[in-house]
Steps between C-alpha positions, in 0.01 A plus 500: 500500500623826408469835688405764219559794772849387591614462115350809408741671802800287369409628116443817603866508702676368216373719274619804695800384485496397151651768269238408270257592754296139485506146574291191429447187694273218325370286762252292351576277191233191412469439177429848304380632805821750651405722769810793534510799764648790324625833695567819313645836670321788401585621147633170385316294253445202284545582143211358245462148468288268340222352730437115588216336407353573818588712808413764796666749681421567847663771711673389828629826598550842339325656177605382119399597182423202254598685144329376215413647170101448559560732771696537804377363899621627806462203754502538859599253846225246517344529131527201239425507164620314154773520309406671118524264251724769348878618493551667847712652755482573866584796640571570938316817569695465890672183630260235414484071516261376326343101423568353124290205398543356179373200321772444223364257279090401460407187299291529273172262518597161277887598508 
């Protein structure tokens, strides 16, 4: 069992002293299920990327901005939502951790 609070505060540490300003810890790998905790300082970002075939975002700690070219979302500590199915980026609007679920793969029915 993992404790989400306690690698959000290790994330978050790391990333401070990351001169990149972030820091990633996936946790959770079954199948194309990954679950990774991912701490940005304020200003720093994730440039665009592609999206997964399925995924949400929710906010551990902080504010981000979820960049995307259907328009941009400013996210806040406690809120979840789901990853565009579009190129995006994520941006730390203050020090921030935040709760990546992704499904990698889906089968497709008959495959």
């Amino acid at each position: 069992m993992d404790d989400l609070t306690l690698i959000a505060r290790n994330q978050l540490d790391d990333a401070r002293a990351s001169a990149h300003g972030r820091s990633a810890h996936l946790f959770l790998h079954d199948g194309p299920l990954r679950q990774t905790v991912i701490a940005l300082t304020s200003g720093s970002a994730l440039d665009e990327h592609n999206a997964p075939p399925a995924a949400s975002l929710q906010v551990l700690h902080g504010r981000v901005r979820l960049t995307k070219k259907s328009g941009d979302q400013d996210m806040i500590a406690g809120q979840v939502g789901p990853i565009p199915h579009e190129r995006h980026g994520l941006t730390a609007l203050e020090d921030c951790a935040v709760l990546l679920t992704a499904v990698t793969e889906v089968r497709r029915a008959g495959g």
